[in-house]
N, C-alpha and C positions, 0 to 999 in steps of 0.2 A: 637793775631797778632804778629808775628814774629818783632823782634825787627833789626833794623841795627848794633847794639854797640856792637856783638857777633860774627860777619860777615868779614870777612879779604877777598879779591879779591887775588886768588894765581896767577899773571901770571908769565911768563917767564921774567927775570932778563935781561936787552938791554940797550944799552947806549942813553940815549936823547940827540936827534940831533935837533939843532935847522933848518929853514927852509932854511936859507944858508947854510946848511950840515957839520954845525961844530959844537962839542959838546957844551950844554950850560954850562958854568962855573958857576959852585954854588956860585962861589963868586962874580957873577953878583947880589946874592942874599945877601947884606953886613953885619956885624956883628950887634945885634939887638942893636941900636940908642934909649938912652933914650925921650922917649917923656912925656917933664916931667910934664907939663902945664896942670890940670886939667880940663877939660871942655873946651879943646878948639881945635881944629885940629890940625894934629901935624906940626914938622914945615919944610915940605916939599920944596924943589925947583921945579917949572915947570919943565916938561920935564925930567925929574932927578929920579929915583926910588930910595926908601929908606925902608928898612927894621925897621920895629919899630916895639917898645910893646905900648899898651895904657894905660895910669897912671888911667883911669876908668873902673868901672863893667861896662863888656861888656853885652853888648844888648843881652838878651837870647831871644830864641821864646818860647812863649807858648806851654808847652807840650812836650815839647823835654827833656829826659830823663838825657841826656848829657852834665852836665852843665861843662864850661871853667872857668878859672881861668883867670883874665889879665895879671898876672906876669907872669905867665906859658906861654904866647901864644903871638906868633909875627906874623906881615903881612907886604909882600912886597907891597908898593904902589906905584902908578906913576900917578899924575896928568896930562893930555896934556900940549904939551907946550903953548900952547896959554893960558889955563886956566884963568878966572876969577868966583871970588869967590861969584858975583851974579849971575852969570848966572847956569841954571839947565843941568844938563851933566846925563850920562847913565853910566852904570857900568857895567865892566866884571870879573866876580870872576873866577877864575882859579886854579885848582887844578890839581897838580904833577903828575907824575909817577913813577917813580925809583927813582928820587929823594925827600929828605926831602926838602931841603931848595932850593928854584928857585928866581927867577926875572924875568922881563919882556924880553921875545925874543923881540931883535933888529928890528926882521922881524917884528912886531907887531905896532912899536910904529907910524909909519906916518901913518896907519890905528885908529888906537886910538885916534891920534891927529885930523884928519877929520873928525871922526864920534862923537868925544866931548865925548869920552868914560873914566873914570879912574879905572885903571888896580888895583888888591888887589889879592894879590897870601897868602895863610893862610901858615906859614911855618908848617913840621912836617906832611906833608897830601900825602906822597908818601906811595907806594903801600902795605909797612908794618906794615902801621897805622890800627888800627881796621877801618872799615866804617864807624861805627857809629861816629866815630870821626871826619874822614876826612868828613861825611854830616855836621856835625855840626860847622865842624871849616870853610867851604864854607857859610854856614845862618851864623853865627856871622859876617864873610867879609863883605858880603851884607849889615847886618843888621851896622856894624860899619860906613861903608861910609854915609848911608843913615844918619846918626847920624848927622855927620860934616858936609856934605855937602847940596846942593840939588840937590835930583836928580828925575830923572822922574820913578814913580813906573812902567810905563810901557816898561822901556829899563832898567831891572835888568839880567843880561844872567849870565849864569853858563858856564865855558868852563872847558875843561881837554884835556891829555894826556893819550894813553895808558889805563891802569889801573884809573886812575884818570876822563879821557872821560868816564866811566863806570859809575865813580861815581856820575859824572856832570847827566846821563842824569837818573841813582836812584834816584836822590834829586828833578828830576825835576816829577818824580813821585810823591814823599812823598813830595813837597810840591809848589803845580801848582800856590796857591797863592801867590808865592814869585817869582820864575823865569817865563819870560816871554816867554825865548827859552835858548838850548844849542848850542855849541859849540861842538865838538864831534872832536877830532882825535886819529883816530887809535885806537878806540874803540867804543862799543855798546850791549845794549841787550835790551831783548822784555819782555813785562808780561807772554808773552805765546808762546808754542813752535810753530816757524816755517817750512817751508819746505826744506831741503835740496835738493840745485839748485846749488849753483855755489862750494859751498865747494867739493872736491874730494875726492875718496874711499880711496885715501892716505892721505891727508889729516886730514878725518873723524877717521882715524884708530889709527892716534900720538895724534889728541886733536877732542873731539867730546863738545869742551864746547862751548854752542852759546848764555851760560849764562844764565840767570832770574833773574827775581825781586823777591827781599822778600815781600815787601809794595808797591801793586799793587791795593791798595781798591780807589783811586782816580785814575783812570786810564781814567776813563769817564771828570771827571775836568781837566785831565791832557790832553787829547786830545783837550778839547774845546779851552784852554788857551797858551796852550805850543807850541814854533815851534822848531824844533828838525833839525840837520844839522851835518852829517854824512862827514867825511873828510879822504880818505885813497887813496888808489894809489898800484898800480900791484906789488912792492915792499916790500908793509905792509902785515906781513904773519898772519894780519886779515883781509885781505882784500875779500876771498871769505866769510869768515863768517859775515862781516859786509853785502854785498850786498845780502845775505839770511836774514837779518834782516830787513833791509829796504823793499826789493822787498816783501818778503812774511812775513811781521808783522806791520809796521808803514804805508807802502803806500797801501795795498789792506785794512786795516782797517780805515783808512781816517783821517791818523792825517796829521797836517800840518808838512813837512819833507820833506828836499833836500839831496841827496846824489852829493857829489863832489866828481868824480873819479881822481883823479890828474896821470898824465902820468911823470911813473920816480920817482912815492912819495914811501919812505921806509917809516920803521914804524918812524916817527918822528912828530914834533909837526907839523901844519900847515903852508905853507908859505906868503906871503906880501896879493900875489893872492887870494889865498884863502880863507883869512880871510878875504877881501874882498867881495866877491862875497858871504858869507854865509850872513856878514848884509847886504849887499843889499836885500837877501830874506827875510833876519829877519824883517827888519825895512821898504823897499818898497815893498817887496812881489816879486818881477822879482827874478827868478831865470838864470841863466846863461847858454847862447843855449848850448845847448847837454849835458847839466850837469844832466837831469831826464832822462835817459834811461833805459828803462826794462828789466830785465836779457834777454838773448836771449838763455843761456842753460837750460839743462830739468835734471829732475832727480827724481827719482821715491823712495828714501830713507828718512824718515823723522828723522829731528834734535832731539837730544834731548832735554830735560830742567832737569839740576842739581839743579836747584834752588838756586844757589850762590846769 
């Protein structure tokens, strides 16, 4: 079985824009903050994102090749502002794209705050990290909050960017018993090759990558458990290739999967909306009128698969 830790996602180099259409400033992501209290959660303000390292070995998984180090390794976190520390909350792990070090989009956080979700960005997980890393530094996030906090094993989500939305929805591959669903913007790919539909002969002819998985042997666990939610817009220059992925890989093979076409979305992270509308699928199952539409073009050329 092919390994992830040898594996780099090459895309194209793009500025992250957050969902009000202004770059995110890395230094929304702040200098890592000692957390120095063993054993105990760090010492966060509601509402407040804080970049820290954890003074404990961090929670590995089983089996994972790829072991972290704590000193080595920091995560941007964001409790809601409401938070209380008895009550059980969900978690969205988030992983980068062009950039190494992030925080929480603005756009994010009154969505986070209503759905009782806390935010954990793993720093050092943008597009130049090996995979195997940026998988493993996403399961240590997961696995660190569940640590401190309580949270419900069944609202664990993985989300990404770009390059990073790639890697949210590998991991949700390699490992169905951890994530519940992803998050996806402006990224995507399939175990196996689809049809080319909406991508064009121009298009096809500058980039024919519609992606693959390396570690696809749970793909059958991974349909039963996973919900998958695909986030782009006529602007994102993956946007025919994502709606070939969904249309003819995720939705005719019967996994649980919403594509959100947003009108006006460049390649950038998701906005208020439509992180919105993707938990409402996630968590009530409604997905949003006219938001599952079926390609309506044809095309008689088939995708390839690289096997990235």
């Amino acid at each position: 079985m092919k390994t992830l830790t040898t594996l780099c996602i090459c895309l194209s180099t793009c500025l992250i824009v957050t969902a009000g259409g202004r770059a995110l400033d890395a230094g929304k992501a702040e200098e890592a903050n000692p957390w120095v209290k063993s054993g105990t959660p760090p010492p966060l303000v509601t509402g407040k994102g804080m970049t820290v390292s954890c003074p404990d070995h961090l929670p590995q998984e089983t089996g994972n090749s790829v072991k972290l180090e704590n000193q080595k390794e920091a995560f941007h976190i964001r409790l809601p502002s409401n938070f209380n520390p008895v009550e059980i909350y969900g978690v969205v792990v988030f992983i980068s794209g062009p950039q190494n070090k992030i925080g929480c989009p603005d756009a994010w956080m009154p969505v986070l705050d209503q759905r009782k979700l806390i935010y954990i960005a793993p720093q050092n997980a943008g597009n130049k990290e090996m995979v195997g890393f940026r998988d493993a530094r996403a399961v240590v996030s997961a696995l660190l909050v569940k640590k401190y906090y309580h949270i419900d094993p069944k609202r664990v989500y993985v989300a990404g960017y770009s390059g990073g939305a790639r890697v949210a929805g590998m991991s949700a591959f390699k490992h169905p018993d951890l994530w519940r669903a992803t998050i996806q913007s402006c990224g995507a790919d399939f175990y196996k090759p689809v049809p080319r539909v909406e991508v064009t002969d121009e298009e096809f002819a500058k980039s024919s990558d519609y992606g693959g998985l390396p570690d696809a042997g749970r793909a059958q666990e991974t349909k039963a458990k996973v919900k998958f939610v695909f986030i782009t817009g006529p602007g994102d220059f993956r946007n025919h290739y994502i709606k070939d992925i969904y249309n003819g890989g995720y939705k005719p093979n019967g996994f649980m999967a919403l594509l959100i076409d947003v009108p006006e979305m460049k390649h950038n992270i998701c906005n208020t909306e439509s992180l919105a509308k993707a938990l409402e699928y996630i968590e009530n199952g409604n997905p949003a009128p006219g938001e599952d539409k079926p390609s309506t073009r044809r095309g008689n050329s088939t995708s390839k698969n690289n096997g990235q």
